[in-house]
C-alpha positions as CSV (number, residue, x, y, z in Angstrom):
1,X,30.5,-17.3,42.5
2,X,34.4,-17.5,43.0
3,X,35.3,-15.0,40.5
4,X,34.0,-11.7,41.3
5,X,36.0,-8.7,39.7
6,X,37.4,-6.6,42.4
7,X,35.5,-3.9,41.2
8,X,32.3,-5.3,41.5
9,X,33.4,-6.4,45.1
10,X,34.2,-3.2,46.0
11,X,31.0,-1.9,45.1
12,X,29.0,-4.2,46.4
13,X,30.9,-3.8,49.9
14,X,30.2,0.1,49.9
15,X,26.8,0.0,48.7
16,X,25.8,-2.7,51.7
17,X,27.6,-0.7,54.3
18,X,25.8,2.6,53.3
19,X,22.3,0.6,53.3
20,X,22.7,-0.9,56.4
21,X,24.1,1.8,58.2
22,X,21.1,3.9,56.8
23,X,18.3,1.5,58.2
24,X,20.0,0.2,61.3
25,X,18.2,2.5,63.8
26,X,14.6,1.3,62.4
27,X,12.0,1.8,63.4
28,X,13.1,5.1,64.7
29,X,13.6,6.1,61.1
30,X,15.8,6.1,58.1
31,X,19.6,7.9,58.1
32,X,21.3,10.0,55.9
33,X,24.5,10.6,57.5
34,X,23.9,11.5,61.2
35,X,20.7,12.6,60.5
36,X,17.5,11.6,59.4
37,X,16.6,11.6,55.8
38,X,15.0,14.1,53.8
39,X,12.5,13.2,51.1
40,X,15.4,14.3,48.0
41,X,17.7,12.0,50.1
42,X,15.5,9.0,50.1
43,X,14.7,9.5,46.3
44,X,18.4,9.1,46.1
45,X,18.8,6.4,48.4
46,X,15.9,4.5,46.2
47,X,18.0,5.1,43.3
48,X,21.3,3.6,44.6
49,X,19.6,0.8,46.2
50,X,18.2,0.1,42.6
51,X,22.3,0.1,41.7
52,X,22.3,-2.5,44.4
53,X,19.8,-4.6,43.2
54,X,21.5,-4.6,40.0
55,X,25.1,-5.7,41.3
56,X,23.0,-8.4,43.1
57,X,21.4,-9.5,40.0
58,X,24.8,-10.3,38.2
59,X,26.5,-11.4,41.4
60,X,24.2,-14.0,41.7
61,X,22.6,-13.2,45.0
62,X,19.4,-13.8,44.7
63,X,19.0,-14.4,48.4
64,X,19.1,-10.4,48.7
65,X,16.0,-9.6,47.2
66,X,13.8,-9.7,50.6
67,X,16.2,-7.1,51.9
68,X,16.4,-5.4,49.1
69,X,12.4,-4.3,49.0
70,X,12.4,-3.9,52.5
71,X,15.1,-1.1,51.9
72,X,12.8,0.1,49.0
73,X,9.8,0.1,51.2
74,X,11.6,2.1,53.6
75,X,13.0,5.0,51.3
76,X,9.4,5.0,49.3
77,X,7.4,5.4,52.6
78,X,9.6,7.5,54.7
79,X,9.1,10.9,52.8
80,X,5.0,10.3,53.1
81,X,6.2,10.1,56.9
82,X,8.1,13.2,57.2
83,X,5.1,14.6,55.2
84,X,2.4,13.9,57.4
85,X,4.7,13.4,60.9
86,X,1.9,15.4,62.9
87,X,-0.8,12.7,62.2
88,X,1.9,9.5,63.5
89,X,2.8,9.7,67.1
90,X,6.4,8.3,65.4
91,X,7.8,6.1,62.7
92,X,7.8,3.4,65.1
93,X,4.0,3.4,64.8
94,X,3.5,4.8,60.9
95,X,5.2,1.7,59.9
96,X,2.7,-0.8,62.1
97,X,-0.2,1.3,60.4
98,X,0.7,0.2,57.3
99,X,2.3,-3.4,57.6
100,X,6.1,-2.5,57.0
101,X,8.6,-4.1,58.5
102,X,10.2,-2.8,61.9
103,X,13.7,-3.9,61.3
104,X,15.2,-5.0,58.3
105,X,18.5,-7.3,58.6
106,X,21.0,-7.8,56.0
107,X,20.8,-10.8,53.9
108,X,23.7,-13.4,54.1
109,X,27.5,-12.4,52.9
110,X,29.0,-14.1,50.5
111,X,31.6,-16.3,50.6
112,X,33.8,-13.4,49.1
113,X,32.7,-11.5,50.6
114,X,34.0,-12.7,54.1
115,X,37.7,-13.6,52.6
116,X,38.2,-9.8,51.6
């Protein structure tokens, strides 16, 4: 896609930067800020990262849907964490018990995206 409205460029830009700064010190956990999310945070989170998916969708990149529901597992999972945190020795581990994945790594950028 050559044509992408500024707008939706911008968005796009701010909405990947907040997602991958927010999962980039997996497995120790998800971020919000400097610290770690709370569960209203990551109902949040899950509601931007649905925004995402759907700037995504009309951009075309469909090669972002892996990382997309990686991200979603994350923010759906990590408030039943925080929840139950005294039966997990840490995140690290919660995530293993239940088949998640340790890391999540951002899906290609588009061509765009590099140029601005």
């Amino acid at each position: 896609m050559t044509d992408v409205p500024n707008e939706d460029r911008a968005v796009y830009r701010r909405s990947r930067d907040w997602i991958d700064y927010a999962i980039h010190e997996l497995p120790s956990g998800v971020l919000w800020g400097a610290n770690g999310a709370t569960p209203a945070q990551c109902a949040e989170m899950l509601s931007d990262l649905d925004a995402f998916a759907g700037i995504c969708a009309r951009l075309g990149l469909d090669d972002h849907t892996e990382f997309i529901e990686a991200c979603r597992w994350h923010f759906d999972h990590y408030p039943h964490y925080l929840g139950r945190r005294r039966h997990f020795v840490d995140y690290a581990t919660y995530i293993r018990d239940r088949r998640g994945s340790l890391r999540v790594s951002l899906p290609p950028s588009p061509d765009w995206f590099q140029r601005t």
